[in-house]
C-alpha positions in Angstrom: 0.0 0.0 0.0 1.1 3.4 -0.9 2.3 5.8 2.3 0.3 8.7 3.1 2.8 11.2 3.5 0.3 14.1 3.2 0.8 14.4 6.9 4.4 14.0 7.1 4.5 17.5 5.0 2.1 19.1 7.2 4.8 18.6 9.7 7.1 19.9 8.0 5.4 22.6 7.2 4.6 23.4 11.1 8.4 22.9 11.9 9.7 25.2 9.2 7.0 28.3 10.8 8.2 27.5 14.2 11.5 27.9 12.9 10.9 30.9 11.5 8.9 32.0 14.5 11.9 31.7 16.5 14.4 33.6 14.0 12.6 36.7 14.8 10.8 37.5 11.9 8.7 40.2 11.6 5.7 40.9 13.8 2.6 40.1 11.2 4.2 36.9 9.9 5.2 35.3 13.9 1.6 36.5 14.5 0.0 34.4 12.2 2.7 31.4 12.6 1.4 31.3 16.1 -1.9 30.6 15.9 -2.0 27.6 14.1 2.1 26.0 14.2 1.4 24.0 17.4 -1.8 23.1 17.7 -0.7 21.8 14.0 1.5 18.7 15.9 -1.5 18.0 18.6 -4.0 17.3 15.7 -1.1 15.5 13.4 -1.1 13.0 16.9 -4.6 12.7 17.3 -5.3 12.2 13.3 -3.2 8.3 14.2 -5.1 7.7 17.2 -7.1 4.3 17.4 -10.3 2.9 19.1 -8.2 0.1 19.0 -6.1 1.6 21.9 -9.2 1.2 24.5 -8.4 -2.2 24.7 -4.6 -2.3 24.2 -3.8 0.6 26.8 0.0 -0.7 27.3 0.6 -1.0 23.4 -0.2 3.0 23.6 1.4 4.0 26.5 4.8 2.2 25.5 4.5 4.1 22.4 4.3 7.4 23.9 7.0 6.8 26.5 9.6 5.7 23.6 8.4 8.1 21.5 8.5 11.2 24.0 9.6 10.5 27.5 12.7 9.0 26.8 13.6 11.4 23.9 12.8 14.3 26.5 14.7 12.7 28.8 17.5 12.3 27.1 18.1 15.1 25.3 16.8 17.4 28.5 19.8 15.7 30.3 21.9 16.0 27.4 21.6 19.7 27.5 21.7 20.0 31.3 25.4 18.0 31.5 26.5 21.0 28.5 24.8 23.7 30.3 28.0 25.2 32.4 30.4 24.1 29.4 28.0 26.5 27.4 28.9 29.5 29.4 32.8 28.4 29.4 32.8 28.1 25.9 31.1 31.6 25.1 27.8 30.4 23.5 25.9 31.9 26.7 26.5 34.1 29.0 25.0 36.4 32.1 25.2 39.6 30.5 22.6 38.4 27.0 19.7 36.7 27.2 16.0 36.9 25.8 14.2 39.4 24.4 12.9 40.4 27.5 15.4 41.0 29.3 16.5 37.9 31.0 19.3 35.8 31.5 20.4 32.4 32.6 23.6 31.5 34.7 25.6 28.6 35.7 24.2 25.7 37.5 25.3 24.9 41.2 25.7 20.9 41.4 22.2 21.8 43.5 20.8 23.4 40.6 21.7 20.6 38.3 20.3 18.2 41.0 17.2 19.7 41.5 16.5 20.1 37.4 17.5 16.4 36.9 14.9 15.7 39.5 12.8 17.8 37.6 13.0 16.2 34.2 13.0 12.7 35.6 9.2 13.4 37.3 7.9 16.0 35.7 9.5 16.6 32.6 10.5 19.9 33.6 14.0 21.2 34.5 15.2 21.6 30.9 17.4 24.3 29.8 15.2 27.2 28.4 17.7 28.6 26.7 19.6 25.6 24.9 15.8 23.6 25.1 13.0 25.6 25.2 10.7 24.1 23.0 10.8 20.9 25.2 7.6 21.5 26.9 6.1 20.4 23.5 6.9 16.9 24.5 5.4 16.9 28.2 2.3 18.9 26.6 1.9 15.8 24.0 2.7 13.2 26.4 0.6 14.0 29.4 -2.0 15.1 26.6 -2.1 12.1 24.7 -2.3 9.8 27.9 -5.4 12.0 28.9 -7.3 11.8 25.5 -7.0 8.0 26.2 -8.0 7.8 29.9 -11.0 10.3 29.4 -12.1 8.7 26.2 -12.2 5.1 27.7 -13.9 6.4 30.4 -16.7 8.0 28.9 -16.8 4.9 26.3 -17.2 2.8 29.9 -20.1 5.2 31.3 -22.0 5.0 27.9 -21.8 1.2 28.1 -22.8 0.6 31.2 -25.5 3.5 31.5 -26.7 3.7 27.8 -26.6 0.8 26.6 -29.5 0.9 24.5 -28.4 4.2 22.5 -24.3 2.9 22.9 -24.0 3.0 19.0 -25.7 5.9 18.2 -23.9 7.7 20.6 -20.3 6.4 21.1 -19.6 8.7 17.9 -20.4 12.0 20.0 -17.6 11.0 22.2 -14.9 12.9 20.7 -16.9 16.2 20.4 -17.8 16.0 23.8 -14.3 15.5 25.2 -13.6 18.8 23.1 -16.3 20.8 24.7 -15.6 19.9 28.1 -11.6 20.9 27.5 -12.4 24.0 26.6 -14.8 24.7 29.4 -12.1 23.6 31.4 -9.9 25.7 30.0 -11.8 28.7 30.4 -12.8 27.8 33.5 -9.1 27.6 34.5 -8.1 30.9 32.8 -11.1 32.5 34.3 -10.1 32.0 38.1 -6.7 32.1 37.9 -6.5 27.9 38.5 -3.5 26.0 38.4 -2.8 22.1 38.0 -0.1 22.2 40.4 1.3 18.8 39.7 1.7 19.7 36.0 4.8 22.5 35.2 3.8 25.6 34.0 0.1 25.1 35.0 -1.6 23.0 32.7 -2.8 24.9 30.0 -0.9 23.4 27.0 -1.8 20.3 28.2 -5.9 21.1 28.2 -5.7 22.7 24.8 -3.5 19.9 23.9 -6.5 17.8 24.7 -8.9 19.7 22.4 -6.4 19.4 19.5 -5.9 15.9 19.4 -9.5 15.3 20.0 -10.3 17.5 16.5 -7.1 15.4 15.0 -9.4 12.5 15.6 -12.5 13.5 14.3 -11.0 15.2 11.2 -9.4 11.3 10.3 -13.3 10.1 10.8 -14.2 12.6 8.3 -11.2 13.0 5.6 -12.0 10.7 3.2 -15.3 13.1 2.3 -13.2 16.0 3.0 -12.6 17.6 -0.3 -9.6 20.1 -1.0 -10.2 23.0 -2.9 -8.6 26.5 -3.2 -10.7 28.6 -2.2 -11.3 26.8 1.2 -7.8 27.5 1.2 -7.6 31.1 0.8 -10.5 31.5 3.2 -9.0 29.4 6.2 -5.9 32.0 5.2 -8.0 35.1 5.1 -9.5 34.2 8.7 -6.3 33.0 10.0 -4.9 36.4 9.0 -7.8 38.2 10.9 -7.4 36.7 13.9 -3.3 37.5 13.8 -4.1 40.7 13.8 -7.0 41.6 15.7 -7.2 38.8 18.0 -3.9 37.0 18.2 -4.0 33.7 20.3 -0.9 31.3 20.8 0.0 28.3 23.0 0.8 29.9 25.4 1.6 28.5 28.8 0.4 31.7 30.9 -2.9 31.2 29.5 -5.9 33.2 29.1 -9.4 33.6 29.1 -8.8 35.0 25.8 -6.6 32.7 24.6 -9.1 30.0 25.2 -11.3 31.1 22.9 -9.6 32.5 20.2 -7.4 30.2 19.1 -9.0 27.2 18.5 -10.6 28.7 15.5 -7.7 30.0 13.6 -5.7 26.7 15.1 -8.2 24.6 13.3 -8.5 26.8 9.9 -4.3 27.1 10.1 -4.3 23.0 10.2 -7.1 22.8 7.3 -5.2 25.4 5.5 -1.6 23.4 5.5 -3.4 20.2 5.0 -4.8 21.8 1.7 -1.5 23.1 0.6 0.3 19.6 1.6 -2.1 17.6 -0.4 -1.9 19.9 -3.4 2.4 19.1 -2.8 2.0 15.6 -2.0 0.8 15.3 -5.9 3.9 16.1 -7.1 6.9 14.4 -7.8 10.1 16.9 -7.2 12.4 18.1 -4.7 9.9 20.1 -2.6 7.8 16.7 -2.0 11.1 14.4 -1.2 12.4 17.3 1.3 9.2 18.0 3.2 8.6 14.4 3.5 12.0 13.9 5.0 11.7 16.9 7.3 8.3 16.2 8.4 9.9 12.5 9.7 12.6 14.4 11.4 11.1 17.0 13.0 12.5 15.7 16.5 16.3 16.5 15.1 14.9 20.0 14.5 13.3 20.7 18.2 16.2 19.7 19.4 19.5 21.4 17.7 17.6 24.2 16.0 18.5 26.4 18.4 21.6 25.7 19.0 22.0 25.6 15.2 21.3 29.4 15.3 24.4 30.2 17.2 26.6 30.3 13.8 24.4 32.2 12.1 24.4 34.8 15.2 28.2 34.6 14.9 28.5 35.8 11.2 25.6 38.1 12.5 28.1 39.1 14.8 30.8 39.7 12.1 28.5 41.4 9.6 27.7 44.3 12.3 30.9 44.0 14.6 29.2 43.4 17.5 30.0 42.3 20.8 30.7 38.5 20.4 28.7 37.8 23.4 26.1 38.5 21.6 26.1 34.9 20.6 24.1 34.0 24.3 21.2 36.0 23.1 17.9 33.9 23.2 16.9 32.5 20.7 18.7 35.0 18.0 20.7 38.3 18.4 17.4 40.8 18.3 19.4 44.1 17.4 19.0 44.6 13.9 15.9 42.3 13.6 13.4 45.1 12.8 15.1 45.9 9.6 17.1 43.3 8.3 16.9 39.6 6.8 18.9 37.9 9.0 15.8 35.8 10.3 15.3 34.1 6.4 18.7 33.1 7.2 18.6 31.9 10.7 15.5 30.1 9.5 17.1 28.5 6.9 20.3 27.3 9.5 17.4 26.3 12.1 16.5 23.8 10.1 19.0 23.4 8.0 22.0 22.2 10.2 19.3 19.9 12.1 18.3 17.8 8.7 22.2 17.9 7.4 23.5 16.4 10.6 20.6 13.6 10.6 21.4 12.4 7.3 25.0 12.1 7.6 23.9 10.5 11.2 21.6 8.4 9.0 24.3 7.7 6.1 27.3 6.4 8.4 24.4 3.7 10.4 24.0 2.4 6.9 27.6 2.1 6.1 28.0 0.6 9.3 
C-alpha cells in the first residue's frame, strides 16, 4: 500500500513556521505562525489515534513513552550535563539573554540536581535557553495519555448507562471531550486555576487535549473531506484576521482570551496546511522528497535548531561588529531584527544544520 505522507509534510510545514517563528521574523508573519504552528502537531497525533487503543492501553502507553519520554529525557539531560560548558565556551553568557530582558547562569551541582529531579518526574527542569521548545513533549505526552483515559472512560459510562443508544452515541464522544476541555480551559483561565502537579500550569496540556480530539474526528471525516482552493484562501483570510485583531498562541500563561480565540484559527491554520500539503504531496520533485523527509525528522529539529542558530548569530556578529557575546542571546541576536533579513537566514540554519546532521547521522548507520 502506498504511504500517506500528506501528513508528514504538514509537519514539516509546522516545523519550518516555528522555525521561523523563532528567528525573529517580523511581527505580522510570527503572528500568524502562532496561531495555528502547534496546535498543528496536537491534531497530526490525534489524526493516528485508534479505538483500537481502549483495549490495548499498554501497546499506547509504550508508544508514547519511547516516543517522548525518553527522547525528552535524554536530550533534557543531554543539555543539562553542557549547560556550564555553554557558558565556558562563550555560547551563553549572564550579561545576554532573551528578548525580555533575561538571563540564565551557571548551574550549582544543587541546581543541576534539582533540574535532573525535575526532568525525571515531571518533565521539567530543561534548559530554556539551549531547550525551550521541550515543553512540547510533556504537553503531547501528558495530553495524549489523557485523551485516552477520558475517552475510555466515557466509552465505559456510555456502556454501562446507555446501553440501548451505545451505538448511536459512542460517535459523539470525541466532540464532547472537546467541549468539556475548553470549558475547562476557560474555567481555568477564568479563576486564575492552576494544575499544580503539571509545570507551568496546565494549559498546554488542556488545549493539547482539544487538538488531538479534532485530530481524531478530522481522520473520521477525511475521506469526504474535499480540497479545494478557495477553502484555502478562506482558512488563510480568517487566520490572518485573527493574527491581527485577535492574536492567540500556545501559550503556557494562558488566558481567558486565549481559550477562545485560538482554537478557531488553530483549526483553519491545520485545514489550511493540509490543503497546501495535499496539493504538494501530488507532485513528484524536490519540494515533496524534502518536506517528507523533514516532516519525519522534525524531533532532530526541536532539538538542535537552536543551538543551530548560534553560527548564524556569529556571522551576525561579524557582519555588524558586534560584541561576540552577543552569541548567548535567546533564541537569536534581536538588534538589527526590525530591519534586516537575517531571520530568512537563521531560518534556513534552524533547520537546515538539524536535517544535514541527521542524514550524515543516517548515512554512516548504513555504512556501518
Amino acid at each position: 500500500m502506498k504511504r500517506n505522507t500528506v501528513i508528514s509534510i504538514c509537519k514539516a510545514i509546522a516545523i519550518i513556521a516555528m522555525v521561523i517563528g523563532h528567528a525573529d521574523c517580523p511581527g505580522p508573519i510570527g503572528s500568524f505562525i502562532y496561531e495555528w504552528h502547534m496546535p498543528l502537531f496536537f491534531i497530526c497525533s490525534g489524526y493516528f489515534f485508534s479505538l483500537r487503543y481502549l483495549n490495548d492501553e499498554g501497546t499506547f502507553a509504550k508508544k508514547r513513552v519511547k516516543g517522548l519520554y525518553l527522547p525528552f529525557l535524554k536530550w533534557s539531560i543531554f543539555f543539562l550535563m553542557i549547560h556550564n560548558l555553554m557558558f565556558k565556551i562563550g555560547v551563553m553568557n549572564e550579561r545576554y539573554g532573551n528578548i525580555q530582558g533575561g538571563v540564565t547562569h551557571p548551574y550549582s551541582w544543587h541546581d543541576i540536581e534539582q533540574n535532573l529531579w525535575n526532568i525525571v518526574t515531571s518533565m521539567g527542569g530543561f534548559d530554556q535557553f539551549l531547550a525551550g521548545t521541550f515543553w512540547f513533549f510533556r504537553a503531547l505526552f501528558v495530553s495524549s495519555i489523557a485523551y485516552l483515559i477520558i475517552y475510555k472512560a466515557m466509552d465505559w459510562l456510555l456502556r454501562r448507562y446507555a446501553l440501548p443508544h451505545y451505538e448511536r452515541w459512542k460517535v459523539s464522544i470525541p466532540y464532547v471531550i472537546c467541549i468539556m476541555m475548553l470549558a475547562i480551559g476557560a474555567w481555568k483561565n477564568l479563576e486564575g486555576l492552576r494544575i499544580t502537579n503539571i509545570v507551568q500550569g496546565g494549559f498546554r496540556e488542556i488545549m493539547g487535549i482539544f487538538f488531538f480530539s479534532f485530530g481524531f474526528i478530522f481522520r473520521q471525516w477525511s475521506e469526504r473531506y474535499r480540497v479545494r482552493i478557495w477553502t484555502t484562501i478562506a482558512c488563510f483570510t480568517i487566520v490572518a484576521v485573527f493574527s491581527k485583531y485577535a492574536g492567540a498562541a500556545m501559550d503556557w500563561r494562558g488566558s481567558w482570551e486565549n481559550t477562545y480565540r485560538l482554537p478557531v484559527p488553530a483549526i483553519l491554520g491545520f485545514l489550511m496546511v493540509f490543503n497546501v500539503s495535499s496539493w504538494i504531496d501530488r507532485t513528484q520533485g524536490f519540494a515533496k522528497r524534502f518536506l517528507v523527509y523533514c516532516g519525519d525528522h522534525t524531533m532532530c529539529i526541536f532539538v538542535w535548531h537552536i543551538l543551530a542558530f548560534k553560527l548564524m548569530s556569529l556571522v551576525k556578529i561579524a557582519y555588524y561588529h558586534m560584541d561576540i557575546a552577543q552569541v548567548g542571546c535567546h533564541m537569536v541576536i534581536h538588534d538589527h531584527a526590525n530591519h534586516d533579513i537575517f531571520w530568512i537566514l537563521y531560518a534556513i540554519t534552524g533547520v537546515g544544520v538539524p536535517l544535514a546532521l541527521q542524514w550524515f547521522y543516517d548515512s554512516w548507520c548504513e555504512r556501518r
